[in-house]
VOLUM-198120 format. One record per residue (C-alpha): x, y, z; residue in three letters; residue number from 1. Coordinates in pm, 1 decimal. Layout:
! residues N
@u->X&v->Y&w->Z&code->ala&pos->NUM .
...
END
This chain:
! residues 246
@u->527.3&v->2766.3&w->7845.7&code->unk&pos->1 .
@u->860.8&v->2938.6&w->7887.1&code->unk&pos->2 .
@u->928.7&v->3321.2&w->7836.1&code->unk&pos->3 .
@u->1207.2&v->3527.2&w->7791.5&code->unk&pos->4 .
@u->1348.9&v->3761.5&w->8030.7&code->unk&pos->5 .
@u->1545.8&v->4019.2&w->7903.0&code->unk&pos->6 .
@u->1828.0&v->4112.6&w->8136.2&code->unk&pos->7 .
@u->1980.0&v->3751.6&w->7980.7&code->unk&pos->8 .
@u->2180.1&v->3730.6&w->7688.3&code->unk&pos->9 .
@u->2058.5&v->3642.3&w->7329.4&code->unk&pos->10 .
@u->2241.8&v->3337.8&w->7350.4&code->unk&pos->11 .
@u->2090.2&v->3210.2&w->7737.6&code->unk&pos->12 .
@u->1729.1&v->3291.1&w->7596.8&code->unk&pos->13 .
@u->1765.4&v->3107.0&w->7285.9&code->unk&pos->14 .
@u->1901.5&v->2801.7&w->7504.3&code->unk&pos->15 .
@u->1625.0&v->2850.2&w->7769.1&code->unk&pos->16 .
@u->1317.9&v->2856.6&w->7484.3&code->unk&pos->17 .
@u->1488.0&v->2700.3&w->7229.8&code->unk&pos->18 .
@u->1248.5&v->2350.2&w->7312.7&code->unk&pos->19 .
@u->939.4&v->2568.7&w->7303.9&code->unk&pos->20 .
@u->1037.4&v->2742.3&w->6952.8&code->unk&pos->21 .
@u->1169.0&v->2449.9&w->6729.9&code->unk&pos->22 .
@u->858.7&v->2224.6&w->6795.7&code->unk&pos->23 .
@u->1077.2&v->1940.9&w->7000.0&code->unk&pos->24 .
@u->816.3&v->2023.7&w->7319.6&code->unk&pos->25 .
@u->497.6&v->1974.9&w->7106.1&code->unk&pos->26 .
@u->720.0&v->1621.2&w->6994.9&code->unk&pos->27 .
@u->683.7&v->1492.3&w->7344.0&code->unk&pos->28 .
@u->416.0&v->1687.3&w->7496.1&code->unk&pos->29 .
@u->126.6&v->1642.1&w->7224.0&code->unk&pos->30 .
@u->-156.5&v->1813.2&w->7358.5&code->unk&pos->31 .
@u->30.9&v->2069.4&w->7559.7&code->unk&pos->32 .
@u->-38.9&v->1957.5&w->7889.0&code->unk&pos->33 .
@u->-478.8&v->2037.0&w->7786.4&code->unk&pos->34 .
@u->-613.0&v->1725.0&w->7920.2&code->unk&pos->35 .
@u->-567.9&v->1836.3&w->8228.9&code->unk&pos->36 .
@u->-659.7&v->2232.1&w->8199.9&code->unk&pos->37 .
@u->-1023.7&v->2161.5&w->8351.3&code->unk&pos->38 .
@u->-854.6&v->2074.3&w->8653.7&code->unk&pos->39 .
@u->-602.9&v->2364.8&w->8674.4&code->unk&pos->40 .
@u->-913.6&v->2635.1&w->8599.0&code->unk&pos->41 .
@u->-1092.5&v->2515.3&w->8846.9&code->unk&pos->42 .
@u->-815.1&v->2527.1&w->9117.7&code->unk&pos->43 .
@u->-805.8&v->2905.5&w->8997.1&code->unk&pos->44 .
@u->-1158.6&v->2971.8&w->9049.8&code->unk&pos->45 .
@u->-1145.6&v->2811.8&w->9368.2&code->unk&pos->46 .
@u->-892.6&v->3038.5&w->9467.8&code->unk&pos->47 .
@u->-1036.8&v->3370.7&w->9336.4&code->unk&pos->48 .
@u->-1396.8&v->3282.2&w->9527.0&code->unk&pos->49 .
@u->-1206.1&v->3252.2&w->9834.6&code->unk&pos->50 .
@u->-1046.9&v->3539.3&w->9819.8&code->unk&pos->51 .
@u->-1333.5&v->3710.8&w->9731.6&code->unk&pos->52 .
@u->-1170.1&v->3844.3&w->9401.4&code->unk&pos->53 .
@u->-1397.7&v->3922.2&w->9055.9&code->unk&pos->54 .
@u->-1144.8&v->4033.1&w->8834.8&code->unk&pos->55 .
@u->-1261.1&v->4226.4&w->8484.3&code->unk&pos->56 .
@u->-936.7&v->4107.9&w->8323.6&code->unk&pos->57 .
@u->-710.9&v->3787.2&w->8346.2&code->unk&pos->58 .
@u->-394.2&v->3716.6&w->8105.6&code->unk&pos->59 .
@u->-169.3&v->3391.2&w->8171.5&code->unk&pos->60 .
@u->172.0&v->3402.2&w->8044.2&code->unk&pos->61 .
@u->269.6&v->3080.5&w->7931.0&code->unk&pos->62 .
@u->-72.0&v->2973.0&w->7825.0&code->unk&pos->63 .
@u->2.9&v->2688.1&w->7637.5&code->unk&pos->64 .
@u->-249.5&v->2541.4&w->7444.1&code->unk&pos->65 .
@u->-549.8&v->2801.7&w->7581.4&code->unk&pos->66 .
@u->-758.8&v->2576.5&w->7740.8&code->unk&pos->67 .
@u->-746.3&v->2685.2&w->8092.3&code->unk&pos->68 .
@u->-845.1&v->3038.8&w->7964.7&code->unk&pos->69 .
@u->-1165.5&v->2857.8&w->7773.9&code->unk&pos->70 .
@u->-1296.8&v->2693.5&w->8098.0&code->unk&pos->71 .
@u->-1209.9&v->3025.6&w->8321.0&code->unk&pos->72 .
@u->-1437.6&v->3211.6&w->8056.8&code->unk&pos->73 .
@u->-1748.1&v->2970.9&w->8134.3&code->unk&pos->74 .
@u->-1729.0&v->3017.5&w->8506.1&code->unk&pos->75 .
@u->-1628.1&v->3386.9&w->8479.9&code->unk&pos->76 .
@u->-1855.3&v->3517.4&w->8227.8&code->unk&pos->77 .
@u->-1768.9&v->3909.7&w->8309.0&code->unk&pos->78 .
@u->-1371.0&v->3865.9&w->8267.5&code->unk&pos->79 .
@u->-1184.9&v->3972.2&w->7934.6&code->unk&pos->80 .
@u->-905.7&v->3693.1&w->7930.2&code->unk&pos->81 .
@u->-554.4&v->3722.3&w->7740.1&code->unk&pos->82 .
@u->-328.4&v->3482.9&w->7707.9&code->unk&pos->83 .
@u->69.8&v->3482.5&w->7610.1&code->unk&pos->84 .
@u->269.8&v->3190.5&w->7449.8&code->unk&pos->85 .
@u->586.5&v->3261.6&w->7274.3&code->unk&pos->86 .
@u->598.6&v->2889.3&w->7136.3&code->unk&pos->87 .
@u->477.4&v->2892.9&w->6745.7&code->unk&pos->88 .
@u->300.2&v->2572.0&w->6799.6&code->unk&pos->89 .
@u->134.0&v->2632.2&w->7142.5&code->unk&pos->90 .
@u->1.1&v->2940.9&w->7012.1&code->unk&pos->91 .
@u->-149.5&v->2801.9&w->6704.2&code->unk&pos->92 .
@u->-325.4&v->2540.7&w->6950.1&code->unk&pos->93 .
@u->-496.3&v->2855.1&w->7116.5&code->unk&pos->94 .
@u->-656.9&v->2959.9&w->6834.0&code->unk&pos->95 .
@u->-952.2&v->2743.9&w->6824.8&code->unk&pos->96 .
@u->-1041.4&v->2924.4&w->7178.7&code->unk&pos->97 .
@u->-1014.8&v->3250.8&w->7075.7&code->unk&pos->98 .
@u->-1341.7&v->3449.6&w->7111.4&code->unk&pos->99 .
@u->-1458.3&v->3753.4&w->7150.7&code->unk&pos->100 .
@u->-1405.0&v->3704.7&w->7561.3&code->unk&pos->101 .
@u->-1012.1&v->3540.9&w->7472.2&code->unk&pos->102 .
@u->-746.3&v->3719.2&w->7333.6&code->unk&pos->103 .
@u->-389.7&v->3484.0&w->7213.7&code->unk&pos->104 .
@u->-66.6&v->3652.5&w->7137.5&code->unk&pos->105 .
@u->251.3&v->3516.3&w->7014.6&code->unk&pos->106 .
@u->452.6&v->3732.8&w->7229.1&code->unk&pos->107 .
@u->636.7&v->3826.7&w->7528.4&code->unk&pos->108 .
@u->448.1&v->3959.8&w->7789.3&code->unk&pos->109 .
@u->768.3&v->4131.0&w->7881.6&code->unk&pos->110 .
@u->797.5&v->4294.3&w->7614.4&code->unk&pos->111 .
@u->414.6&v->4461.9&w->7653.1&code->unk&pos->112 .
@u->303.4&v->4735.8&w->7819.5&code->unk&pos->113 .
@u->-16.9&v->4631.2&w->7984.9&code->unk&pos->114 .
@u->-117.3&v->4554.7&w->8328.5&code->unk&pos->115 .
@u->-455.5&v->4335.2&w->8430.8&code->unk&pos->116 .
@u->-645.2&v->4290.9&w->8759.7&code->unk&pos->117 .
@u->-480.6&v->3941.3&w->8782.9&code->unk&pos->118 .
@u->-229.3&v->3731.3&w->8586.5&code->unk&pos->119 .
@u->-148.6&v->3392.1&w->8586.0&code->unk&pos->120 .
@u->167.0&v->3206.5&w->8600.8&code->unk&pos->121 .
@u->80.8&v->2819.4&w->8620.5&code->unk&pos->122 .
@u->347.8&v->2526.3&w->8593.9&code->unk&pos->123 .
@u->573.9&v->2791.0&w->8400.4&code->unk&pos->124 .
@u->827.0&v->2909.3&w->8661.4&code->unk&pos->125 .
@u->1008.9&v->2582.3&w->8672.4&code->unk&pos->126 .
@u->1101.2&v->2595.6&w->8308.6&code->unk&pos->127 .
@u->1289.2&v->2936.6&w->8300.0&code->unk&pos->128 .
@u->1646.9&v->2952.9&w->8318.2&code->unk&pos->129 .
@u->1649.8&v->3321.8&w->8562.4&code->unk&pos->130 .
@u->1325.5&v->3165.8&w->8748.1&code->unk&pos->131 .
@u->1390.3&v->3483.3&w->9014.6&code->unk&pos->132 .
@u->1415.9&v->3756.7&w->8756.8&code->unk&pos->133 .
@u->1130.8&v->3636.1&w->8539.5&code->unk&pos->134 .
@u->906.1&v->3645.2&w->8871.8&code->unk&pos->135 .
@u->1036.8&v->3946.2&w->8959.1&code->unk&pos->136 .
@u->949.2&v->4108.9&w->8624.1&code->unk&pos->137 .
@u->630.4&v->3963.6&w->8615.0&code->unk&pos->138 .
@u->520.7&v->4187.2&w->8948.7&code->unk&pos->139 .
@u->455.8&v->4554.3&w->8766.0&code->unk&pos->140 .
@u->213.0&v->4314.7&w->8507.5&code->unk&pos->141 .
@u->-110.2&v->4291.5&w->8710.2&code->unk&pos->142 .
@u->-223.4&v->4376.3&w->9068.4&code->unk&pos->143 .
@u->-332.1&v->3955.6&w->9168.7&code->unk&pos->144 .
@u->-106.2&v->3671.6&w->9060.5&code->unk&pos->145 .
@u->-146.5&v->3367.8&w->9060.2&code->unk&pos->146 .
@u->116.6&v->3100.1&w->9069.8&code->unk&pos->147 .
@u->77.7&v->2681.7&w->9052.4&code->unk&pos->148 .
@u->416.9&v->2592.4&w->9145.5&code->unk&pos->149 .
@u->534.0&v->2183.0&w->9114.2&code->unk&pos->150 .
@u->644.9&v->2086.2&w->9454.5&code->unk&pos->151 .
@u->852.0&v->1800.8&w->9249.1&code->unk&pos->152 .
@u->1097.8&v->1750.0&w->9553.1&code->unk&pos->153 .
@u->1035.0&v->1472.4&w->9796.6&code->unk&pos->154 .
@u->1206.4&v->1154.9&w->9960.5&code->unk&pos->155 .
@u->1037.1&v->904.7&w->9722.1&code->unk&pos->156 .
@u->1130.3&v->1151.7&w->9415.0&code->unk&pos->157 .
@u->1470.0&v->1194.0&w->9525.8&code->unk&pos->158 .
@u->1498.9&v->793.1&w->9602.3&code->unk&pos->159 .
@u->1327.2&v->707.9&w->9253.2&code->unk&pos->160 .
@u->1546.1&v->1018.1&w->9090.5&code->unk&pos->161 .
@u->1221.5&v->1099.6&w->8913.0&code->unk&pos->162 .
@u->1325.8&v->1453.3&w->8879.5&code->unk&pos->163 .
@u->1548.8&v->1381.3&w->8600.9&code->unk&pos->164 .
@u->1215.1&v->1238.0&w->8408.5&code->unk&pos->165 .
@u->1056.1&v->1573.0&w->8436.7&code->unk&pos->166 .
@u->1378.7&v->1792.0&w->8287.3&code->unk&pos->167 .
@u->1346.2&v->1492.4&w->8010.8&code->unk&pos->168 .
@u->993.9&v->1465.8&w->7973.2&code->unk&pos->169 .
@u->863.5&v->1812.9&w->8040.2&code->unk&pos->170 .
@u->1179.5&v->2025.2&w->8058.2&code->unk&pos->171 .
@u->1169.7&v->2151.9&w->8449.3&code->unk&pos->172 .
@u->1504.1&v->2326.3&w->8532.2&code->unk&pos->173 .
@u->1417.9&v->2418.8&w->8912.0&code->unk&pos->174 .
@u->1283.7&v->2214.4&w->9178.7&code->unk&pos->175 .
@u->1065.4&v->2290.8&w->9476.8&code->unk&pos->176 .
@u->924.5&v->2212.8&w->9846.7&code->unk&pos->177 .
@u->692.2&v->2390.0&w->9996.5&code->unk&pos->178 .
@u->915.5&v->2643.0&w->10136.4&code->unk&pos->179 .
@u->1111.5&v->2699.3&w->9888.9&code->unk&pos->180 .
@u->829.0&v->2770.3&w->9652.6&code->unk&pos->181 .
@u->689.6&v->3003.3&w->9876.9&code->unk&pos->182 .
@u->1040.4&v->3182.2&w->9956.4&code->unk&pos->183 .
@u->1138.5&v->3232.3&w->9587.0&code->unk&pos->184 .
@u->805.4&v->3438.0&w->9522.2&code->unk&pos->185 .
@u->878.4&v->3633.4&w->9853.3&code->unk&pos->186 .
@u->1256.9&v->3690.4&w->9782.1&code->unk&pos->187 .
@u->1087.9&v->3817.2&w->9437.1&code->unk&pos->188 .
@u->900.3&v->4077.8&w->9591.6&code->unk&pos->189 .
@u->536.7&v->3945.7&w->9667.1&code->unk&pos->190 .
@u->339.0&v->3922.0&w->9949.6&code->unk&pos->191 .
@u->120.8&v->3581.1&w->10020.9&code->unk&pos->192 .
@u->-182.5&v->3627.8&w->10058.2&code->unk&pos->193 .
@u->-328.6&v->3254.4&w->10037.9&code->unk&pos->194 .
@u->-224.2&v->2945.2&w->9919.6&code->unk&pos->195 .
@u->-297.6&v->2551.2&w->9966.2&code->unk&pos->196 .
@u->-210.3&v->2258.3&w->9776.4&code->unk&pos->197 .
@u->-320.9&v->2106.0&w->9472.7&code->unk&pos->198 .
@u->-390.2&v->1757.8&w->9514.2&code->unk&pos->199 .
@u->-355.0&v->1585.6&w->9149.7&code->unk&pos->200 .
@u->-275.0&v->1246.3&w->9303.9&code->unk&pos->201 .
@u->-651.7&v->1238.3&w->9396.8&code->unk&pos->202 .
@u->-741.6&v->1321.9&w->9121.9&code->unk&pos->203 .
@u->-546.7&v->1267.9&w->8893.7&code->unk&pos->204 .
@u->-591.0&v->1429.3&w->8525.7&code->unk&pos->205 .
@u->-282.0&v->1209.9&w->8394.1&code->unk&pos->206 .
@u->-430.8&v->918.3&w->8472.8&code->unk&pos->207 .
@u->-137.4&v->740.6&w->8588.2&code->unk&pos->208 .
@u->-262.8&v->545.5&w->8850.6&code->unk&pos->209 .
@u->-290.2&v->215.9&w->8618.0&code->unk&pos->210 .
@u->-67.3&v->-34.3&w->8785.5&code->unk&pos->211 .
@u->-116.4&v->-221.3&w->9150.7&code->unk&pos->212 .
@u->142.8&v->-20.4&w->9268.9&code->unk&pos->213 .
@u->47.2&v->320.6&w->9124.0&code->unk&pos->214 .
@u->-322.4&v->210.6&w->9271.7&code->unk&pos->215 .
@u->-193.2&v->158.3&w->9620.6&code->unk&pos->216 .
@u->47.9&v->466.6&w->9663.2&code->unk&pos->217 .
@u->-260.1&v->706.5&w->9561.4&code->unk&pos->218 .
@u->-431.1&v->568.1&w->9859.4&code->unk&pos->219 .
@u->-153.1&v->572.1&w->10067.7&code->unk&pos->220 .
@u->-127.0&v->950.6&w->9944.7&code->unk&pos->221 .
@u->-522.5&v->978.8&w->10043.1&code->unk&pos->222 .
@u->-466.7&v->869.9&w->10427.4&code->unk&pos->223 .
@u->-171.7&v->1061.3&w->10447.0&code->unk&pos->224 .
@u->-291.6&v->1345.5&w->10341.2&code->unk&pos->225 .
@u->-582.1&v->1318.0&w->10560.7&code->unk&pos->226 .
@u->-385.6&v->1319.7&w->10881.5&code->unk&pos->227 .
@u->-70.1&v->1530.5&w->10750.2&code->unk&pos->228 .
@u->-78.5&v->1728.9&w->10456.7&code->unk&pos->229 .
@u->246.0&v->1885.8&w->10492.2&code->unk&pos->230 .
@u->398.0&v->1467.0&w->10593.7&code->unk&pos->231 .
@u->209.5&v->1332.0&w->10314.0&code->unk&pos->232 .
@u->369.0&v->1642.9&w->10013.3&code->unk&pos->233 .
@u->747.4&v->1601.8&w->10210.6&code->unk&pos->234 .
@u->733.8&v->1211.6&w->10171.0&code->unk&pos->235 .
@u->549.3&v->1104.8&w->9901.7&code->unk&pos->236 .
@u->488.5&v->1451.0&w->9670.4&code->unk&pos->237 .
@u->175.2&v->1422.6&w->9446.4&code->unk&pos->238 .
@u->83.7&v->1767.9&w->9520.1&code->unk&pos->239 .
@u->160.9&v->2123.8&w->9354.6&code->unk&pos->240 .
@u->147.0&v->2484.0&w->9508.5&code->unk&pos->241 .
@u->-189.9&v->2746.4&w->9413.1&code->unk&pos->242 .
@u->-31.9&v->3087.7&w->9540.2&code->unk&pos->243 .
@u->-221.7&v->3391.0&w->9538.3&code->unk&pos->244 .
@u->13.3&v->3709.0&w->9563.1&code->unk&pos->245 .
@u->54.1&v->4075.9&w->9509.6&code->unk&pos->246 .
END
């Protein structure tokens, strides 16, 4: 999920990826994050309809195991997708998606010249060491981006420290509100042009909400929500950022 930007040194990029490249991610993150890929794609295509945009060629860097480019390509059936992952053992998930509509490369976007009507950049931000330089980069790449940004900072996360559990678990390095999310891609360069949250408490693709507890705080989330969105994301999280820039 993680790629190199090149004004670090050999050394920072190694330590940035190195999780990604030795297999120790794949150790703890089995299917790559796929299960819940359905729901990310069709955030996407919610987004793109709304904005009115048809675009004749997607790439994601940081595509993981592929399968948010294999349900795009069902709903999208005129788009050429191409997807980047410089881990080894994401990429060889990909290729059981590859087709003649989806192009995987075990490379650096980077380090390409190419440019697409729209890229995407979901849950990868977070994990790169130079988070600011890496979205920076990523601007001359394709006219539309598209970011899904964690929003990992709340009261309850800060009172429960679950932070710490993602840069364990699933090796986040920055953490964001809803402001700050937004302000990092403008300091970058980009202009907004849409966004709203994602809400995976409701439903959920983890399937986490097991336990009484876990059952009542996803309705508390719900009637929250319902009468505060912005409340509901600064106390209780359970919600990520879709941003659609240029």
């Amino acid at each position: 999920m993680n790629v190199d930007v090149h004004d670090k040194s050999d050394e920072a990029s190694q330590s940035s990826n190195s999780i990604y490249l030795d297999g120790s991610y794949l150790e703890k993150n089995k299917n790559w994050h796929s299960e819940d890929s359905p729901w990310k794609a069709l955030q996407i295509s919610r987004l793109l309809q709304s904005n009115n945009i048809r675009p004749e060629t997607i790439c994601e860097v940081g595509c993981g195991a592929g399968k948010i480019l294999d349900e795009l390509s069902h709903v999208l059936p005129n788009t050429k997708f191409y997807g980047y992952e410089i881990s080894p053992q994401a990429y060889e998930l990909c290729k059981i998606y590859e087709s003649e509509k989806i192009d995987f490369f075990n490379e650096d976007i980077l380090s390409e010249e190419s440019f697409y009507d729209c890229l995407l950049c979901i849950d990868v931000i977070e994990h790169v060491e130079d988070y600011i330089g890496f979205a920076k980069a990523l601007r001359k790449k394709a006219k539309y981006k598209i970011f899904h940004i964690p929003l990992d900072i709340s009261i309850r996360s800060v009172l429960h420290s679950s932070m710490m559990g993602n840069r364990k678990g699933v090796g986040h390095l920055h953490y964001f509100v809803t402001e700050t999310a937004l302000a990092t891609l403008e300091d970058s360069g980009y202009e907004i042009l849409d966004w709203f949250y994602t809400k995976w408490f409701e439903v959920d693709p983890y399937d986490r909400s097991t336990t009484v507890s876990e059952k009542i705080m996803k309705i508390t989330r719900k009637i929250l929500y319902f009468f505060s969105p912005k409340l509901m994301v600064r106390l209780l999280g359970g919600c990520s950022l879709m941003v659609l820039a240029k």
